[in-house]
C-alpha positions in Angstrom: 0.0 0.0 0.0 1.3 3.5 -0.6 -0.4 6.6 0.1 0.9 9.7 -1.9 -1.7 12.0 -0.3 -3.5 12.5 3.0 -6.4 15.0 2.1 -8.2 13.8 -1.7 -11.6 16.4 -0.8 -13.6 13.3 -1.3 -15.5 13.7 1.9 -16.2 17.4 1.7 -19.6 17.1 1.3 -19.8 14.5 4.4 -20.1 11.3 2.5 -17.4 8.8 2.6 -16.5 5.4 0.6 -17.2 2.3 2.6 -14.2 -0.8 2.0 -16.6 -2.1 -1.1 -16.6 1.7 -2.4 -20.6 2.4 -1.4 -20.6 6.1 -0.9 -22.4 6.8 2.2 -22.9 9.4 5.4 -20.6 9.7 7.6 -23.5 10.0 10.0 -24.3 5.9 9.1 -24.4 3.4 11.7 -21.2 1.6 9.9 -19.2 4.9 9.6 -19.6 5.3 13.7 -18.9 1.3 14.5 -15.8 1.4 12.8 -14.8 5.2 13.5 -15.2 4.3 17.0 -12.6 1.1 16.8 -10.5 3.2 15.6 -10.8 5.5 18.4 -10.2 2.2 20.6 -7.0 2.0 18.9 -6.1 5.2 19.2 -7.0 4.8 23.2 -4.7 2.1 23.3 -1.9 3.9 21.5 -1.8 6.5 24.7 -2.0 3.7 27.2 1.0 2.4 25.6 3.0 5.7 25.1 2.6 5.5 29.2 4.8 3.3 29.7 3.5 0.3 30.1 5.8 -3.0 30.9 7.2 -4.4 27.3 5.4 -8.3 27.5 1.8 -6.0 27.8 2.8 -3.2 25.5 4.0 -5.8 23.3 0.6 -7.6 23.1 -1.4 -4.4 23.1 0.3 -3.6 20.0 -1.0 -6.8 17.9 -4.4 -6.1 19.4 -3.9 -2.4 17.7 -3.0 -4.1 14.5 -6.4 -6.6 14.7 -8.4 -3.4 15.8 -7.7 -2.4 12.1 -8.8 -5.5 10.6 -11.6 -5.3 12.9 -12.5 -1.8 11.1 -11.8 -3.1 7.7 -14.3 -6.1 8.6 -17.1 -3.4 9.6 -16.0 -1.0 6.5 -17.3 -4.1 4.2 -21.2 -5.0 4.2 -21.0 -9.0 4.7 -23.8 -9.6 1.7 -22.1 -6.8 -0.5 -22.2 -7.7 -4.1 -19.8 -4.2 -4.9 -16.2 -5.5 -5.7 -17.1 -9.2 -6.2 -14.6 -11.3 -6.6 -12.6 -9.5 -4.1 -11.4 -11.1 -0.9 -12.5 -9.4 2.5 -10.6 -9.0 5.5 -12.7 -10.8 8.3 -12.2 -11.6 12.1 -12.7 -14.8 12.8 -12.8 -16.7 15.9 -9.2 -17.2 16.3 -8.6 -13.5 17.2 -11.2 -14.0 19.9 -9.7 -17.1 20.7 -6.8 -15.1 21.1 -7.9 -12.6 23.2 -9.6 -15.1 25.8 -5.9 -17.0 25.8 -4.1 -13.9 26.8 -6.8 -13.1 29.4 -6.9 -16.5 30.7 -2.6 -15.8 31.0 -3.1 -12.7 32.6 -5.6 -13.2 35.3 -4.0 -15.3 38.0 -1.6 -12.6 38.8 -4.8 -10.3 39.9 -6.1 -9.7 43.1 -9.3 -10.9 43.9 -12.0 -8.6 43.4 -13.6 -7.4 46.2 -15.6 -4.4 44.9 -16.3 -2.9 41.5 -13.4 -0.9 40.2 -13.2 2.8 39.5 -11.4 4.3 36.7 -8.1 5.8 38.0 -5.2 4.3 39.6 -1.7 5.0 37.9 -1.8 6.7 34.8 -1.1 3.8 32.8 -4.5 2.1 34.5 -6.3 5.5 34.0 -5.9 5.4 30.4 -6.4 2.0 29.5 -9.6 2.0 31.6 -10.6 4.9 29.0 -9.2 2.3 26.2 -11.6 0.1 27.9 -14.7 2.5 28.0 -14.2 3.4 24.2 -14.3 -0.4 23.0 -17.6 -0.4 24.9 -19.0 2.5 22.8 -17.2 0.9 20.2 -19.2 -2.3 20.5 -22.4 -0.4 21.4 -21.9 1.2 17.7 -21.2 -2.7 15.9 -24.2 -4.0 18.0 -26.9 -0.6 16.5 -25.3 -1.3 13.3 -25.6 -5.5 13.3 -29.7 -4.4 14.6 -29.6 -2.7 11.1 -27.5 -4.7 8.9 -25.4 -8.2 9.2 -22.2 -7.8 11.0 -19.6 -10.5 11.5 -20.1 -12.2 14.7 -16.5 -12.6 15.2 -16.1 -9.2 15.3 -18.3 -8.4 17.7 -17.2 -11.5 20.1 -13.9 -9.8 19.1 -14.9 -6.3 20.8 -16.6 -7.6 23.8 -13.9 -9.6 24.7 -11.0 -6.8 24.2 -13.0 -4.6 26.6 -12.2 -7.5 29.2 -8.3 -7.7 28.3 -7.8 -4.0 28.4 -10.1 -4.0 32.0 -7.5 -7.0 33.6 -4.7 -4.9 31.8 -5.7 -1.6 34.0 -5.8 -3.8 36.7 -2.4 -5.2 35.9 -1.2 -1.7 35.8 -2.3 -0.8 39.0 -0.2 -3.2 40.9 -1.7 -6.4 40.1 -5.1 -5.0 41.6 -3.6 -4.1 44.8 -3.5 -0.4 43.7 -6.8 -0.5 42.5 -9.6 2.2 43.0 -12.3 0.4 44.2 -16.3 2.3 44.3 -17.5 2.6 47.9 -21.4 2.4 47.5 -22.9 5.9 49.0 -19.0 6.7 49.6 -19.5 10.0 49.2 -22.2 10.8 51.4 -21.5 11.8 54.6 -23.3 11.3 58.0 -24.6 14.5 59.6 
C-alpha cells in the first residue's frame, strides 16, 4: 500500500467510501462502529506511550494491529455484491480465541476482586480503563449497526472480549489490583 496523499476532498460534502466503495454518510451506523474502533485504537496507542511493561505493550500492540482488521471487517457490508470477486478482510474466531488465551494468562496474577473498580489508579490504568470504555461504545456502535444490517459475529465476540483484556490490563497496571480504586457504594455521602 502507498499513500501519496492525506487529504483527496472526497468527503467534503460528508459522505465517505465504505471498504466495497458504497458512498455513504458519515453519520451511518457503519461509519460510527468502525470510526469508533479506531478510536479504541487510538486509546490504546496513549496507554501504551505510558509506559507500560514491554510483555503487555507488546501484546497491546498486535491487538492495535487486529483493531484495524476489525475496522476493515465493519468498513465491508458482509452480503455486498460491490467489488465481487474481491477477498474481504474478516475476524474470525481465532482473534477471539486469542484474546480469551491472553486473558486466561493474565488473570492469576490479579487480586481478587472485592468491589467494582473505579477508573483511576496510575496513569497507565487510567488510560487503559478509557481504552476500555471506548471499545464499549465501540461495541455499542457494531451492536446498533448488526440491529440494522449483518455484521460479522467474530467481530463483535472480538470487541466484547478486548474490553475485558484492556479492563485485567488496568488492573495489571495498577499493581496487580492491589492499587486499584475500588467504588464505595454511597461513599460519598457523609453522615450528619
Amino acid at each position: 500500500m502507498r499513500i501519496d496523499r492525506i487529504y483527496t476532498r472526497a468527503g467534503d460534502a460528508g459522505q465517505t467510501s465504505l471498504g466495497d466503495g458504497e458512498r455513504v454518510s458519515k453519520n451511518a451506523l457503519r461509519i460510527w462502529a468502525y470510526g469508533t474502533v479506531d478510536e479504541t485504537g487510538a486509546a490504546i496507542g496513549v496507554a501504551i506511550a505510558t509506559g507500560l511493561d514491554a510483555e503487555l505493550a507488546g501484546l497491546l500492540r498486535r491487538v492495535q494491529n487486529d483493531l484495524f482488521d476489525v475496522g476493515a471487517d465493519l468498513s465491508v457490508p458482509l452480503d455486498t455484491q460491490r467489488g465481487h470477486g474481491k477477498s474481504r478482510l474478516r475476524i474470525t474466531d481465532a482473534h477471539v480465541t486469542a484474546l480469551e488465551r491472553a486473558c486466561d494468562e493474565l488473570s492469576p496474577r490479579l487480586e481478587p476482586l472485592t468491589s467494582f473498580v473505579l477508573s483511576g489508579g496510575t496513569p497507565q490504568a487510567a488510560t487503559l480503563h478509557l481504552a476500555r470504555t471506548i471499545c464499549r461504545r465501540a461495541e455499542r456502535h457494531a451492536v446498533a449497526l448488526g440491529e440494522a444490517d449483518a455484521v460479522s459475529p467474530a467481530a463483535l465476540a472480538y470487541l466484547n472480549r478486548l474490553s475485558d483484556l484492556l479492563f485485567i490490563a488496568a488492573r495489571l497496571a495498577n499493581d496487580d489490583g492491589r492499587a486499584d480504586v475500588l467504588w464505595e457504594p454511597g461513599g460519598s455521602v457523609t453522615d450528619g
